[in-house]
C-alpha positions as CSV (number, residue, x, y, z in Angstrom):
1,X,26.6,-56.7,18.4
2,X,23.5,-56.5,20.7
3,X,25.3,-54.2,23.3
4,X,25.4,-52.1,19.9
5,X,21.8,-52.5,19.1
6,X,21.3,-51.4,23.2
7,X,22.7,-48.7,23.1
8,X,21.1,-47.8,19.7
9,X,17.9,-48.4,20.7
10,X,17.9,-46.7,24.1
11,X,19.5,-43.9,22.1
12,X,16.9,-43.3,19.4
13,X,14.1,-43.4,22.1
14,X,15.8,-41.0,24.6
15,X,15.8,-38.7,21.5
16,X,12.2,-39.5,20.8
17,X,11.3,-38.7,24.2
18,X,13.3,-35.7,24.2
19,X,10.2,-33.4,23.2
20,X,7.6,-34.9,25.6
21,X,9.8,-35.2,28.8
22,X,10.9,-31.7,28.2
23,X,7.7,-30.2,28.1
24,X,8.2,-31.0,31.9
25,X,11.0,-29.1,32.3
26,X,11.4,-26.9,29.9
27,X,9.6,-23.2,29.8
28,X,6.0,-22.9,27.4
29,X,6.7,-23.0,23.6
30,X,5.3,-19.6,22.0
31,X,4.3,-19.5,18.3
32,X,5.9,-17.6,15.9
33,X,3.1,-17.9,13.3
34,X,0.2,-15.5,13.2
35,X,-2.2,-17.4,15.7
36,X,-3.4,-18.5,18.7
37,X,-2.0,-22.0,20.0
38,X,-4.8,-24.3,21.8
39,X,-4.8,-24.7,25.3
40,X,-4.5,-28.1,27.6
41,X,-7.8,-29.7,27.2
42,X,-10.1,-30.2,29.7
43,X,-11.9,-34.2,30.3
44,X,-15.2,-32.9,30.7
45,X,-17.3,-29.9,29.0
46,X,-18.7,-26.6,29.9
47,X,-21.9,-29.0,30.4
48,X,-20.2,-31.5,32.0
49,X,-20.3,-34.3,30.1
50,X,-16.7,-35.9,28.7
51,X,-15.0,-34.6,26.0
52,X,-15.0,-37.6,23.4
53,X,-12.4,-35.0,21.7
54,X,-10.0,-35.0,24.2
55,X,-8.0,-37.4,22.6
56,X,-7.3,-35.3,18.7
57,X,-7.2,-31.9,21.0
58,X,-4.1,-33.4,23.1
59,X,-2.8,-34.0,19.9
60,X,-2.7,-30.7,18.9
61,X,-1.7,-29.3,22.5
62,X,1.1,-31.1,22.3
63,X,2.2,-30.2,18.2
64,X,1.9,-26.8,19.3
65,X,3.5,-27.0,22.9
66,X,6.2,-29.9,22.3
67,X,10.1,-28.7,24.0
68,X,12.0,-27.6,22.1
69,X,9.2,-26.8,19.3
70,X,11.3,-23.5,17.6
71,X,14.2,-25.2,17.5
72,X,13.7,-28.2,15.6
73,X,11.1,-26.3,13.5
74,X,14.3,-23.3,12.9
75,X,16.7,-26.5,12.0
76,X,14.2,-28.2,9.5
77,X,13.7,-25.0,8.3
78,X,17.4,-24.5,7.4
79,X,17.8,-28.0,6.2
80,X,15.2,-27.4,3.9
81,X,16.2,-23.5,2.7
82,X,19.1,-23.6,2.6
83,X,19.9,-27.0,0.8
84,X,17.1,-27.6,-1.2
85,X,16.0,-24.0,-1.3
86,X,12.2,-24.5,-0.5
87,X,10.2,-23.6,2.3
88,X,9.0,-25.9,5.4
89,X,6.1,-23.0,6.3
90,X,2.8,-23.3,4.8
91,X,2.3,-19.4,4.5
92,X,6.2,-18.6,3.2
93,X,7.6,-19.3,-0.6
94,X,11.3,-19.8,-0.6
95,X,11.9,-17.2,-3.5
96,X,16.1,-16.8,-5.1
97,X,18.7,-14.4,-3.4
98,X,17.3,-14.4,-0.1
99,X,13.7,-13.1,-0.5
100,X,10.6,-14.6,0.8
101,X,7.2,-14.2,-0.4
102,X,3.5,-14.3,1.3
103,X,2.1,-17.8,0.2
104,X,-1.5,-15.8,-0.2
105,X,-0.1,-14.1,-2.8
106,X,0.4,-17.3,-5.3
107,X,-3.1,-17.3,-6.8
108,X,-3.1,-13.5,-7.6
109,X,1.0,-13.7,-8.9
110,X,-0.7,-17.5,-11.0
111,X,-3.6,-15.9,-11.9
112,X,-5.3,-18.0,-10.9
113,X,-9.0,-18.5,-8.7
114,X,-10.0,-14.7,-9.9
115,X,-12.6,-13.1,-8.4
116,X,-16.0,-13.1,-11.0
117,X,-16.9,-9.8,-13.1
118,X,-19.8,-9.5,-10.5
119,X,-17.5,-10.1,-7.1
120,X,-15.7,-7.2,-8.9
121,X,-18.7,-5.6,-9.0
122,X,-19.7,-6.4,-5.7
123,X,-16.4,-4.8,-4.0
124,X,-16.5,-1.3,-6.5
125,X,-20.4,-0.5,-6.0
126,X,-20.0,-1.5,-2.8
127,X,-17.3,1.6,-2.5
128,X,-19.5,3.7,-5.1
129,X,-22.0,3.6,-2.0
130,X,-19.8,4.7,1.0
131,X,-18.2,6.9,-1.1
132,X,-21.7,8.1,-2.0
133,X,-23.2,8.3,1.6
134,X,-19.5,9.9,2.6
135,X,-19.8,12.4,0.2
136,X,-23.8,13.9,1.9
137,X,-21.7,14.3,4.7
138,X,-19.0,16.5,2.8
139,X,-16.5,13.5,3.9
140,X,-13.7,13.3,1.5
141,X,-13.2,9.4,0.6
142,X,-10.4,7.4,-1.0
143,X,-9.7,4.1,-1.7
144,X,-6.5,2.4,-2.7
145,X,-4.3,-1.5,-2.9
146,X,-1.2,-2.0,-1.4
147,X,0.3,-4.4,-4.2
148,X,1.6,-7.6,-3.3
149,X,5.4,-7.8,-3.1
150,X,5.3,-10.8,-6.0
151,X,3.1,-8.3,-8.2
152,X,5.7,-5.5,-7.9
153,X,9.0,-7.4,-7.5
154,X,8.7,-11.1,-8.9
155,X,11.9,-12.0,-10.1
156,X,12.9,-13.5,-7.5
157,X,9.6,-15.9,-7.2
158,X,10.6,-19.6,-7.6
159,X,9.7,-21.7,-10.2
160,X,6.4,-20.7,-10.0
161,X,6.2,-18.6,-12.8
162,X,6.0,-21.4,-15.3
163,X,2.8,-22.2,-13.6
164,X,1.5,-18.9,-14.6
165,X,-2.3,-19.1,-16.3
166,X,-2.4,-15.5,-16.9
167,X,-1.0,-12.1,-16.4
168,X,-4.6,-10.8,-15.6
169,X,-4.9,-9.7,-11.5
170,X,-8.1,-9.1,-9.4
171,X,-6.4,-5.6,-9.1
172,X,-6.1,-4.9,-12.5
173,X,-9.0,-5.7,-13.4
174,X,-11.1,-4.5,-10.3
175,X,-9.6,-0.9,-11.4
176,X,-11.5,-0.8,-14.3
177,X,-14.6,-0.8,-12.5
178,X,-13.3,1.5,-9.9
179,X,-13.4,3.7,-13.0
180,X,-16.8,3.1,-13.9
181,X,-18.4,3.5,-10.9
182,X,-16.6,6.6,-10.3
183,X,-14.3,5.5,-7.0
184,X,-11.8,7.8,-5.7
185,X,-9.1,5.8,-6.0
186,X,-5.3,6.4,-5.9
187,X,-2.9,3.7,-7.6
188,X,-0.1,2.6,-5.4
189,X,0.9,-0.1,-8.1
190,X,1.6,2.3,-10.8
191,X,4.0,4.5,-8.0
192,X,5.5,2.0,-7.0
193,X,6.4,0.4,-10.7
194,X,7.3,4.2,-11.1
195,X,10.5,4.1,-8.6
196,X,13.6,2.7,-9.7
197,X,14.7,1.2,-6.6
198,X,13.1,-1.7,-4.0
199,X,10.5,0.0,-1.8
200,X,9.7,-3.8,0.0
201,X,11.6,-5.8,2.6
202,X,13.5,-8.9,0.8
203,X,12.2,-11.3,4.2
204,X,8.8,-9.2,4.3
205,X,5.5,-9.1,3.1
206,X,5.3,-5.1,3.1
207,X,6.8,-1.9,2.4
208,X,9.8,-0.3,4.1
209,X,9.7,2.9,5.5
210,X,10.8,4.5,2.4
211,X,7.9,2.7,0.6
212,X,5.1,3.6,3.4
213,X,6.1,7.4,2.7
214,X,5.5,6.8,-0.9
215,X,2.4,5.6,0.0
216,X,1.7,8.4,2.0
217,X,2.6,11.0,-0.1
218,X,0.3,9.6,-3.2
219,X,-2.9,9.2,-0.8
220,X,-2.4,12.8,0.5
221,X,-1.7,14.0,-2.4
222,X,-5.4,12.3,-4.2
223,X,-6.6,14.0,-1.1
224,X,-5.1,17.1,-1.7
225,X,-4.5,17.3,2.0
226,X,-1.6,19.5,2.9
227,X,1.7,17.3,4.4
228,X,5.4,16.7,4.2
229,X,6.6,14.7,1.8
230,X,9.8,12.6,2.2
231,X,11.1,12.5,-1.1
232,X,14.0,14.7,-0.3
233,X,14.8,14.1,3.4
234,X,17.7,12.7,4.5
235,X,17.9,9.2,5.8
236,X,20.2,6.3,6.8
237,X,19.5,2.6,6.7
238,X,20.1,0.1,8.9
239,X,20.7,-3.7,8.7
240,X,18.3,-4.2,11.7
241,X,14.9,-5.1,10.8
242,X,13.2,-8.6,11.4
243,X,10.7,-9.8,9.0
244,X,7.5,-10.9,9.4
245,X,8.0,-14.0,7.0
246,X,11.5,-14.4,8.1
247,X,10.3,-15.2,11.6
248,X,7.8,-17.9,11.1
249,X,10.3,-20.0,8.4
250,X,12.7,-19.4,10.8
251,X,11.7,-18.4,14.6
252,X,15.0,-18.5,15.9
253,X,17.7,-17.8,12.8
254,X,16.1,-14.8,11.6
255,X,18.4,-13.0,9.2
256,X,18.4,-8.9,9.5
257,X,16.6,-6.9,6.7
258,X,17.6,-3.0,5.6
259,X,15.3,-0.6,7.3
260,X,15.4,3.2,6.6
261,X,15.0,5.9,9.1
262,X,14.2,9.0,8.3
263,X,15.9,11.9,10.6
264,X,12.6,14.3,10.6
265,X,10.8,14.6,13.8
266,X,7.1,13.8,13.9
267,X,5.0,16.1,15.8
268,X,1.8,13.5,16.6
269,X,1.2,11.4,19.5
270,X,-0.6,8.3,20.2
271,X,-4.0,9.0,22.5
272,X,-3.4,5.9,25.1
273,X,-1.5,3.1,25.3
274,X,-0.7,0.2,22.5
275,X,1.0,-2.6,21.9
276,X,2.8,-1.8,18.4
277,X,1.4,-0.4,15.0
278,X,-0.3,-3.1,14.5
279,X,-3.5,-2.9,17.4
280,X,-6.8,-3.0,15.9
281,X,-7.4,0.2,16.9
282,X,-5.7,3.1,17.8
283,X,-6.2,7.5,18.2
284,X,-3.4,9.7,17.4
285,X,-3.5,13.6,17.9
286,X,-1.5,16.5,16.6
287,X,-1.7,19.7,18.3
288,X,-0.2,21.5,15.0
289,X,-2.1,20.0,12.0
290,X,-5.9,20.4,11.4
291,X,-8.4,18.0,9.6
292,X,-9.9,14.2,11.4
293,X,-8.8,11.2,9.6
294,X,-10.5,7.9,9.6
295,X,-8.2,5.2,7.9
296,X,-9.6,1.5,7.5
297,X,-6.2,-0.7,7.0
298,X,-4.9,-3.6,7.0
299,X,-0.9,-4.6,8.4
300,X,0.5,-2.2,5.5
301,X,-1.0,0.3,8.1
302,X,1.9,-0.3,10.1
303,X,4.4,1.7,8.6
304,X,2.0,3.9,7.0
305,X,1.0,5.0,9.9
306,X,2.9,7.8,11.3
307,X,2.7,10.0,8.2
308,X,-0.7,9.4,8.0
309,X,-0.9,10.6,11.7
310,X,1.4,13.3,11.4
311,X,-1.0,15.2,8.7
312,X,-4.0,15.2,10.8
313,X,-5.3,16.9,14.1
314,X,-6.8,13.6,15.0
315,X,-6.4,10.3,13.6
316,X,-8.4,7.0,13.9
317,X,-6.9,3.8,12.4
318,X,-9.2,0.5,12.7
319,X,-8.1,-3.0,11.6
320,X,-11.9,-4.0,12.4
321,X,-13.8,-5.8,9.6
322,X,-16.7,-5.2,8.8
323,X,-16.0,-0.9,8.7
324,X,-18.0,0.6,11.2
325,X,-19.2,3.6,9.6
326,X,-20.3,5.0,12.6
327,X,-16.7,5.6,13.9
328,X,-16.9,8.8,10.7
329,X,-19.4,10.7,13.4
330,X,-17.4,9.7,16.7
331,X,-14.9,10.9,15.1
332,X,-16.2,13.9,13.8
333,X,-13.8,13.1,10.4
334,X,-13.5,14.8,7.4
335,X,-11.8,12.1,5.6
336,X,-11.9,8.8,5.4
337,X,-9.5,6.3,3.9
338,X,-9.8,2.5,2.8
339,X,-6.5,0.7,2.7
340,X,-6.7,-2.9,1.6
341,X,-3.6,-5.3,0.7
342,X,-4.0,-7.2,-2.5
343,X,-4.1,-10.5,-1.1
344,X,-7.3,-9.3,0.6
345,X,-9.4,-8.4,-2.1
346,X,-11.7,-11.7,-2.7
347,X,-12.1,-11.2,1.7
348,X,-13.3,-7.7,0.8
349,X,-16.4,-8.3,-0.7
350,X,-17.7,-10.7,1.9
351,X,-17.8,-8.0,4.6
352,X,-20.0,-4.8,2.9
353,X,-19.5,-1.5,5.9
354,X,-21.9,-1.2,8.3
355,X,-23.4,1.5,7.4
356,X,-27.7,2.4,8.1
357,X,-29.4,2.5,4.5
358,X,-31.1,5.6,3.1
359,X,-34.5,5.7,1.8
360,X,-34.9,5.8,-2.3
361,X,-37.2,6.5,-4.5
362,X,-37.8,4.2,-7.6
363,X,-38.4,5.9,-10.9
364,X,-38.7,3.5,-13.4
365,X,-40.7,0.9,-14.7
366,X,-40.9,-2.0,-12.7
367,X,-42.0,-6.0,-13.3
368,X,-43.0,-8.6,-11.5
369,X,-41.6,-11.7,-12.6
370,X,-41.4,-14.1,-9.8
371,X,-42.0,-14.3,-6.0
372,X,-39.5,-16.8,-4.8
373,X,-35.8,-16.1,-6.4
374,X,-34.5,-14.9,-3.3
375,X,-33.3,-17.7,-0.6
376,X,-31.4,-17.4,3.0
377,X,-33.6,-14.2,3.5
378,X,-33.3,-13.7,7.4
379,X,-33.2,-10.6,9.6
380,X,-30.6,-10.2,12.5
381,X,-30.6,-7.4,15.4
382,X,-26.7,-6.2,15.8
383,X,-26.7,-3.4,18.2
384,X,-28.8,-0.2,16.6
385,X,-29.6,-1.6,13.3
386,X,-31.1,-4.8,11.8
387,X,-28.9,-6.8,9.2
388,X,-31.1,-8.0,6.4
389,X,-29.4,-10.7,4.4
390,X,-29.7,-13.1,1.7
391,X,-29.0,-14.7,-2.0
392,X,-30.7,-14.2,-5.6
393,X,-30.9,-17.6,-7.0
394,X,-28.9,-17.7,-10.0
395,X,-29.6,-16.4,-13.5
396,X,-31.5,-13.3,-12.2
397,X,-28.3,-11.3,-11.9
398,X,-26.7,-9.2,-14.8
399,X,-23.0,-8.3,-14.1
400,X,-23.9,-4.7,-13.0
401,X,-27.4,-5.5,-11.4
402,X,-28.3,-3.7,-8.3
403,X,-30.5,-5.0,-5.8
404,X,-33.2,-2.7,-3.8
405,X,-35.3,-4.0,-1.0
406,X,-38.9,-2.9,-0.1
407,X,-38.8,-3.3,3.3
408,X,-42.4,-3.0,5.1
409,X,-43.4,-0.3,2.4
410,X,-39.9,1.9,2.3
411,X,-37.5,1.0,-0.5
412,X,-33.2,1.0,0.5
413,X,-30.6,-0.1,-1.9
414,X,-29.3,-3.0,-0.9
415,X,-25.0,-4.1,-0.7
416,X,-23.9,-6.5,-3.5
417,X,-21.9,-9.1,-1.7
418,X,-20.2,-12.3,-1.9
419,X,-21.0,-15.1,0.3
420,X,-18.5,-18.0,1.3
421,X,-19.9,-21.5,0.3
422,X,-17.7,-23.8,1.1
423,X,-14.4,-23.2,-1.1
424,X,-16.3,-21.1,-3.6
425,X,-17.6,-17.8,-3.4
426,X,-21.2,-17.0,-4.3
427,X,-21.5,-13.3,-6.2
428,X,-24.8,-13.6,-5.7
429,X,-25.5,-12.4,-2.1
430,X,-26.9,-9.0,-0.2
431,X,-26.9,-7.0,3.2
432,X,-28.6,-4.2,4.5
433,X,-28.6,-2.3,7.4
434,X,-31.6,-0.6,8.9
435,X,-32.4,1.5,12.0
436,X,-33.9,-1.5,14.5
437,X,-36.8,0.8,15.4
438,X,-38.2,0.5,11.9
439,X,-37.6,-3.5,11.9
440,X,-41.7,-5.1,12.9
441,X,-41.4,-7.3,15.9
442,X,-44.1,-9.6,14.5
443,X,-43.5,-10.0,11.2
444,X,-42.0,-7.9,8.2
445,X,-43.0,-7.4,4.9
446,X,-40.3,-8.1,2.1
447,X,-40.0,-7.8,-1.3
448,X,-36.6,-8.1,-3.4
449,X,-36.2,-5.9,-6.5
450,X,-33.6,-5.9,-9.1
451,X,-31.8,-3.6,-12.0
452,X,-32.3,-5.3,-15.3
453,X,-31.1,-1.9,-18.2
454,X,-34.1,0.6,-17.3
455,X,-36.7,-1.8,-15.3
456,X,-36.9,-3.0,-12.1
457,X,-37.7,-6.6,-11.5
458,X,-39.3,-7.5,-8.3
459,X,-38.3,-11.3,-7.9
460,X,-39.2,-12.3,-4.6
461,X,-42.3,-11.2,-1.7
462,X,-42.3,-12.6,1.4
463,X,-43.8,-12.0,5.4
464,X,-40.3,-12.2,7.3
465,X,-41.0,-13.7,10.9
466,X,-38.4,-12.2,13.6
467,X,-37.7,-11.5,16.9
468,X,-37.0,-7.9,16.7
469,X,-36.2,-5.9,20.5
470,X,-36.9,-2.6,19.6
């Protein structure tokens, strides 16, 4: 009986061990998640003095780096998927007949944690204005939502849907006031809804080929931009694709997804070298097609792509947030396009383009009614321009209020934003960008006005001290 226990006990901690001893041994663990895993800590810090954290960062070396890491996350994985049919990833939803779902998507497929009436604001005026300064230029603008795959195809979510609070989505209801403020917009949701068959990987969070060309053919089409369309080529499919959510529930027992390949040649090329589809930035040219594209996208870019690429003389694709509005003159573009996945929406107005203000001219009445209801106010030098930032303390806002800043004498409208606090978002915030040479390196002079029906209600004044290198 205790040569038993022995052998059980040397057992169970030769198992235990198995992970750390291995490390030795065994070659580096790479993630299959999204991310990048933390290095070997060091005892002491850049100043030199010793890393109290050393301890809770070893910790997480080793969670990230144990041996053997992908396989005993792969078998947990299977234990739990395919037995008990949920998920061991944070990010993935175990959905029915195989399909996995994007665990970013849950609050917009719940409807729950909705954006405010003025964060929808916020994201549409804040388009109404690029679209706006686009449009001086005689640069054609669009903006559209790749729907989530939950919003298009959710009946093969879990049990969630008895959790549901409402049917109501930040899309569908930021569409309305796309509307109003008179946004180019082209509705992806309502083509895809359109189709009778699956246009989305089962163990994906995006579009198949089939679907990016949908996608493709709709924006092009809002743009009326000359192109092939793909609704009548010829193309096979094959059982060879490896999903993005697929590998991080299961890293090492992926199961293969349809893909479908089209048998038309593309005539573009890529200007450089890149990694995949999915670089944060990257040039295409095209010898045979004329016009310059500028496309702000997210990972639906991916597959969307080469279509997109294959319509234009020269194409620029950027996965860099905040836009840099800039890149619409280095490019010499005549048409830009805003690509945002649905799961990104509340993320999208946080981050207002960066994109120098124009002077305006006031032309109503306008009130003083207080001098301090702005707060955070500060100015920061980034490159060329000056960001000028801040918050409207609450109750001065109406839904639809725009906010104008006097800035040493000149007036500039001002980007409605949202500002992360915490959990929450703020609706309340602002940014604006102005040429640094007109920024005061000893002091600048500040006032805050705001859109309440036909007046203008200046709500804050204020001497902005700032260390401006002009």
């Amino acid at each position: 009986m205790k040569k038993g226990k022995l052998i059980y006990s040397v057992l169970f901690f030769a198992v235990c061990l198995c992970p750390s001893v291995g490390m030795l041994i065994a070659k580096p663990e790479t993630s299959s998640e999204n991310r990048q895993l933390s290095e070997f800590p060091t005892l002491k810090t850049e100043e030199g003095k010793w890393n109290v954290e050393w301890l809770s960062q070893a910790g997480d070396y080793f969670q990230e780096h144990f041996a053997f890491r992908n396989e005993l996350v792969t078998g947990n994985a299977l234990l739990h998927g395919k037995l008990l049919e949920t998920s061991t990833a944070d990010g993935v939803i175990q959905g029915k007949n195989g399909w996995l779902y994007y665990k970013d998507s849950l609050d917009d497929y719940l409807g729950q944690n909705l954006l405010s009436d003025r964060s929808l604001y916020n994201i549409a005026h804040m388009l109404s204005m690029t679209q706006e300064a686009l449009d001086e230029k005689d640069v054609k603008f669009l903006f559209t939502i790749a729907p989530n795959k939950n919003s298009l195809y959710g009946e093969n979510m879990p049990y969630y849907d008895s959790l549901k609070i409402t049917d109501e989505t930040n899309r569908e209801r930021l569409t309305k006031v796309l509307e109003q403020e008179n946004v180019s917009y082209a509705d992806l949701y309502q083509a895809f809804t359109d189709q009778d068959e699956v246009l989305y990987h089962a163990r994906d969070s995006h579009w198949n080929n089939k679907g990016a060309a949908l996608a493709a053919d709709v924006l092009m089409t809002a743009l009326n931009k000359e192109h092939d369309s793909y609704t009548d080529e010829p193309y096979e499919v094959r059982k060879d694709y490896t999903g993005d959510l697929d590998t991080m529930l299961y890293p090492l027992a992926t199961t293969a997804d349809d893909e479908v390949y089209y048998n038309k040649e593309t005539t573009y090329a890529v200007a450089g070298k890149i990694n995949s589809n999915f670089d944060p930035r990257i040039t295409t040219v095209n010898p045979v097609k004329e016009g310059s594209l500028v496309m702000y996208r997210d990972s639906f870019g991916n597959a969307l792509l080469p279509y997109m690429a294959d319509a234009y003389a020269n194409a620029y694709f950027s996965r860099g947030i905040p836009y840099q509005l800039s890149d619409v003159d280095t490019m010499n573009a005549d048409t830009v396009v805003i690509e945002r996945a649905e799961r990104f929406l509340p993320e999208m107005s946080q981050f207002p383009p960066v994109l120098t203000a124009k002077e305006v001219s006031l032309t109503g009445e306008e009130e003083s009614t207080a001098t301090d209801a702005a707060w955070d106010v500060k100015m920061k030098p980034q490159g060329t321009v000056v960001q000028v930032s801040g918050r409207i303390k609450e109750g001065y806002l109406d839904t639809d209020s725009r906010i104008y800043l006097r800035i040493n004498g000149t007036v500039y409208e001002a980007f409605p934003m949202d500002i992360a606090d915490g959990d929450r978002l703020d609706d309340n915030g602002f940014c604006l960008y102005m040429p640094a040479e007109l920024a005061l390196a000893d002091g600048n002079d500040l006032e805050v006005l705001i859109t309440k029906g036909d007046k203008y209600l200046n709500i804050y004044k204020n001497i902005i001290e700032e260390d401006i290198i002009q």
